[in-house]
N, C-alpha and C positions, 0 to 999 in steps of 0.2 A: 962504885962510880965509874971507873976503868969499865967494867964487861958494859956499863950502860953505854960509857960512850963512842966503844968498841963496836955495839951494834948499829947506832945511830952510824956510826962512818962508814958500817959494812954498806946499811940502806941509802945511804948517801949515793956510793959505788954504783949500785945494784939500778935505782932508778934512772940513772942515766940522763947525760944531756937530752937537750930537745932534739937537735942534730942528729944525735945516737936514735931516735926514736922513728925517723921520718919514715920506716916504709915496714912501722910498727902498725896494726890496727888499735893498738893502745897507747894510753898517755899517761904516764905513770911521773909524780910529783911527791921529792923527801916532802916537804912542808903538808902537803894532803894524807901520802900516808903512813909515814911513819907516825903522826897523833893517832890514827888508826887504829894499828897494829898496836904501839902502845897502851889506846885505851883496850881492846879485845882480850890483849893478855893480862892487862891489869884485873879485867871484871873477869876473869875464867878463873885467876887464881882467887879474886876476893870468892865466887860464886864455888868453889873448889870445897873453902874454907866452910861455908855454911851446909857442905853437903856432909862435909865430917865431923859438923859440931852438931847431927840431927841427933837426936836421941832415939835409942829402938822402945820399940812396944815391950810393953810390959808381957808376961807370961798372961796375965786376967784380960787384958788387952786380946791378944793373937787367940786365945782361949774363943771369944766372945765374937769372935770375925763367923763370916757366914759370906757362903757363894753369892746367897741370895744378895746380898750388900753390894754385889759388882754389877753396873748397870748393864742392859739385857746385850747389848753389842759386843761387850769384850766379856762376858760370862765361859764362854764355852771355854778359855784356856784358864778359868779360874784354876789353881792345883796343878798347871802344867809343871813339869821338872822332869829334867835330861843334862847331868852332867854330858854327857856326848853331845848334842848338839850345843852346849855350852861352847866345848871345847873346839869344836867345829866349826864355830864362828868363827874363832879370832883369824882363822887363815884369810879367809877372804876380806876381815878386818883390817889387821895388819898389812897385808897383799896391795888392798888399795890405796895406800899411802903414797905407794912406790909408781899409782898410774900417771899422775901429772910428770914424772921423771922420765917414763917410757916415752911420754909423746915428745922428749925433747931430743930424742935421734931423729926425729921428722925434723929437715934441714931448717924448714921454716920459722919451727916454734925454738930450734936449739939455737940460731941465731941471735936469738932474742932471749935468753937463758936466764942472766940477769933478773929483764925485768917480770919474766915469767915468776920467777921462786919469791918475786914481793908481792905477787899478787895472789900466790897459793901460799905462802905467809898471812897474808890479808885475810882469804877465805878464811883459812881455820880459826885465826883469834878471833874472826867475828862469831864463825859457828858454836868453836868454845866457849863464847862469851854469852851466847842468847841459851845452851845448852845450861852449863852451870849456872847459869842467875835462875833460869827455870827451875833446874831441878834441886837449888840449894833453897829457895823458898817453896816449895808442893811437896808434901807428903804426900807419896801413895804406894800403898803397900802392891810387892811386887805380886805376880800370880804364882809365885811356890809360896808365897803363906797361906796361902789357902789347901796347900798337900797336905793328909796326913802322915806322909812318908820322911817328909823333910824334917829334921830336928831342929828342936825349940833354940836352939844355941844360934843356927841359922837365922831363924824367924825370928828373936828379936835384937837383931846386927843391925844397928844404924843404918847399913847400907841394904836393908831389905826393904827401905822406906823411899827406893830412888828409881821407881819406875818409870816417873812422867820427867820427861817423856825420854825416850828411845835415845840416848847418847852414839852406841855402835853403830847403830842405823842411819844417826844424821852424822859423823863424823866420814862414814864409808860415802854415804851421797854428797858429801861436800867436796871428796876429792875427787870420784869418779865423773860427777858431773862438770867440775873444776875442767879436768883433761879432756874433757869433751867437748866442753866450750870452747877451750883456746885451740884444739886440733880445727874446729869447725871454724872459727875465726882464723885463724893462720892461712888455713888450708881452702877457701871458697868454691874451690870447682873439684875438691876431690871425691870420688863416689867411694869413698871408703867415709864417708861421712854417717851415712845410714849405720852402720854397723858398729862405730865408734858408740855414737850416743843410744843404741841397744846394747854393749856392752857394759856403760855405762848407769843405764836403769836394771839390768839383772844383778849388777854383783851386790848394790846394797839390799836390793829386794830378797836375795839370798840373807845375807846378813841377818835380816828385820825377821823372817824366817824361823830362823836358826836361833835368835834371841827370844821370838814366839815360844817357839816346843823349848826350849830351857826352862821357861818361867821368869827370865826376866823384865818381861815386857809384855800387856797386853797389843790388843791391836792397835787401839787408839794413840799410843804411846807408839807406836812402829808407822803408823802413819803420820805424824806429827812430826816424827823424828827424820824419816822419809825425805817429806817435802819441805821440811827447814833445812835439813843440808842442801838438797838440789835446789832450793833457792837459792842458797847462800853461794854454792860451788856457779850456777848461773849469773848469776845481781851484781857480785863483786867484779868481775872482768866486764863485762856490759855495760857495768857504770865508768868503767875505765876507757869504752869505745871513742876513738875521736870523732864518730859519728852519735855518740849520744848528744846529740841537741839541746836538750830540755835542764843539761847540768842538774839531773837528782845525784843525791847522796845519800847514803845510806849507813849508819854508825849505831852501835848500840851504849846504850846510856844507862847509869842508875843513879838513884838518886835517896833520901830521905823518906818518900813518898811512893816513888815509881821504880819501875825495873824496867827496861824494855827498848824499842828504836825510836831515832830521831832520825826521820826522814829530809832534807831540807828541797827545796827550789827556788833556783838563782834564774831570775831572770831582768 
């Protein structure tokens, strides 16, 4: 109870008066998002839990798999596997975690430090949250079980059943596109603006890549995963604009029934 309400004070902090905000392009509110943050991290860990509690294929199961069985679009990396570009990922994975942090030596956006790291707090529980409810309810077997190189011990690991959709891919484009966002919203007349948000769309594209030729991911699953981060790393500060108008909200939900967004509009 202490670390909950530890972090609740942190966000408290962090969000800042209205005052503190006036020559912010965002409006950032405890009571708006801290339920937020706290539902996104709630469903990433519930959606965490169902991706551990899958069960792998049986040996007659993975036996009985055929290329043919993967539809004609993401066929061709069926059997892909590359411990190296595995490992090759994570750099540019892990790396872009660290981009929303770079943009905060640009005066504009570090002035604003605070309410920056609630709103790329915000991004990722929502990314993690629509990520694992995805991927803890679909099975689909990743494109190394379809190698006959890869061993059976591999193949059937609960976690070779978690390719839909693309996790690295939509985690990297959540933050790259996140620091992109807020450089371009901070920053409105800088011409390092172009080059920021091509930065920005190469490094997870690399990523989704690199996850390809591994075999952990066909394409659909790398484009899926793609444009759900760069949604996410976009939508969540946008909706925080005090020029969005039209008051959308954007929250992920589950339920008894459903898994998925609840969009609202207040007017």
């Amino acid at each position: 109870m202490k670390h909950i309400l530890s972090v609740f004070c942190i966000l408290t902090l962090l969000t800042g008066s209205a005052s503190a905000q006036d020559d912010s392009p965002y409006k950032t509110s405890f009571k708006v998002d801290a339920p937020i943050i706290a539902a996104g991290m709630g469903l990433s860990a519930y959606g965490l839990s169902l991706m551990q509690d899958k069960s792998g294929m049986s040996e007659e199961e993975i036996m009985a798999l055929s290329k043919k069985d993967v539809n004609g679009f993401d066929r061709f990396s069926a059997g892909y596997d590359s411990e190296s570009a595995k490992k090759i990922s994570d750099f540019p994975f892990y790396g872009s975690f660290a981009t929303p942090f770079l943009m905060l030596l640009n005066k504009n956006v570090g002035n604003k430090a605070g309410q920056v790291l609630v709103l790329y707090v915000e991004t990722m529980a929502v990314t993690g949250a629509f990520f694992t409810m995805t991927n803890g309810n679909v099975e689909r077997a990743r494109p190394l079980v379809y190698s006959n190189e890869v061993d059976i011990s591999d193949k059937n690991d609960a976690n070779a059943l978690n390719s839909f959709y693309a996790g690295h891919t939509a985690a990297t484009a959540s933050a790259t596109f996140f620091a992109a966002k807020i450089f371009h919203d901070f920053n409105p007349d800088s011409p390092a603006r172009p080059y920021v948000w091509a930065a920005a769309a190469a490094v997870p594209a690399a990523v989704g890549y690199l996850r390809l030729k591994a075999g952990k991911h066909f394409l659909s699953d790398n484009l899926l995963g793609y444009g759900m981060g760069a949604a996410a790393g976009i939508l969540v500060p946008q909706l925080h604009k005090k020029t969005n108008k039209r008051n959308i909200s954007l929250m992920p939900v589950s339920g008894k029934y459903f898994n998925g967004a609840l969009m609202t509009y207040t007017f």
